[in-house]
N, C-alpha and C positions, 0 to 999 in steps of 0.2 A: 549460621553465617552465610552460606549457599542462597538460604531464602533471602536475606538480604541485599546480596548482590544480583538474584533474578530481579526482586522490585527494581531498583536501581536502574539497571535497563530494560526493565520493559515494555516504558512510552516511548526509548527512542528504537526499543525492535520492533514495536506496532508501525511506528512512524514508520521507520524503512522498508516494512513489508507493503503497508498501501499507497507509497509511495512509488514502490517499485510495480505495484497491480495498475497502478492508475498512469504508469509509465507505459505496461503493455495495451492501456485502451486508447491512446492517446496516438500510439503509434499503431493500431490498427487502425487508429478514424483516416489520420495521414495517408496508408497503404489505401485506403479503400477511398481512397479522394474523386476519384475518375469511375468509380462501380454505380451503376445506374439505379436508384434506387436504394442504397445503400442510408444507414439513419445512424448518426454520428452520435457517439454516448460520452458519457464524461460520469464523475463518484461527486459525491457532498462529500472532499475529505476530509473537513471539521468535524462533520459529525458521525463518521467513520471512525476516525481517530477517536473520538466521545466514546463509542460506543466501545471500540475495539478493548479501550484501556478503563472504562467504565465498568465491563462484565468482568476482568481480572485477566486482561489479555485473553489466551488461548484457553484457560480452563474454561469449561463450561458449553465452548461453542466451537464450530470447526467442524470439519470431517469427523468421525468415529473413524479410526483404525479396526481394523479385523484383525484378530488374533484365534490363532488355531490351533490355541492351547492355553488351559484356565491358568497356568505358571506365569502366561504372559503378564508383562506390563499393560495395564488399558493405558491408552491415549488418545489424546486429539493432534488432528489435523490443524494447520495453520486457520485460520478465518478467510475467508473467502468475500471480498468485498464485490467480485461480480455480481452478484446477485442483486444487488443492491442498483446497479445504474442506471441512470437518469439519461432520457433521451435528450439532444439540446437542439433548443428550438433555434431554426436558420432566421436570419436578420431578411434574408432574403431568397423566396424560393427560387430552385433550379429548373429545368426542363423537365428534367431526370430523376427528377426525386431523391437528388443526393440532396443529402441536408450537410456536408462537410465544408465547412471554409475553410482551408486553407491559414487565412491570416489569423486565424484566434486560435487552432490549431498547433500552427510552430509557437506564437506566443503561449501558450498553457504546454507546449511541450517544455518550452525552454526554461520558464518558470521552474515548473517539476524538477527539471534535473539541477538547476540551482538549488532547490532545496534541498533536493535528494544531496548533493554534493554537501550542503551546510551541517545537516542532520550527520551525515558519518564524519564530516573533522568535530562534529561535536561528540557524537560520541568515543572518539579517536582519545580527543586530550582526557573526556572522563575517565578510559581506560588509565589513559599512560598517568592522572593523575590519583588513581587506586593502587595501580601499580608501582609511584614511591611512595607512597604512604606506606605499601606493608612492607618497602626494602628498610634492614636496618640502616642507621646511620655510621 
């Protein structure tokens, strides 16, 4: 039953984890707007997301945990989609070597957290609608 309800959520846990990773690169490009030289990154989250929920979410890939004791549970580490980022090429060069805009920047921020916001009310009613299913009537 357990395994059941891991699948269930686990393209909208992949979804909210590299949504939330590609939130913090997003708002480092933004921080580092004005840093001289500075090369502004961005994920393919489609094919993140592919991949993330392709290889069976977490299992298989991630960090390895250290355990310091063979009783331990092995596990993985969440997935880590930095590794993965793609430098974005500027429309138009600066003096400085910043490659950050600004205007595509807060757009692909704002985007993000629209989504990010859509993905947790959707996971929200999945819950609240598993949770009257198993209330008696």
């Amino acid at each position: 039953m357990i395994d059941k309800l891991e699948a269930a959520f686990q393209y909208h846990q992949q979804a909210l984890g590299l949504r939330q990773q590609r939130h913090k690169v997003l708002a480092s490009n933004i921080a580092n707007a004005d840093t001289p030289g500075y090369k502004a990154r961005d994920m393919d989250f489609a094919s993140e997301l592919k991949k993330a929920v392709g290889n069976g979410g977490t299992h298989g890939q991630g960090l390895s945990l250290a355990r310091t004791s063979e009783r331990h549970i092995a596990g993985q580490g969440a997935p880590n989609a930095t590794s993965s980022l793609l430098y974005r090429v500027p429309e138009q060069a600066s003096l400085d070597g910043n490659t950050v805009d600004m205007d595509r920047e807060r757009t692909a921020f704002a985007d993000n957290s629209v989504r990010y916001q859509a993905a947790v009310t959707i996971l929200n009613r999945r819950i609240q609608g598993l949770k009257n299913a198993m209330q008696p009537e």
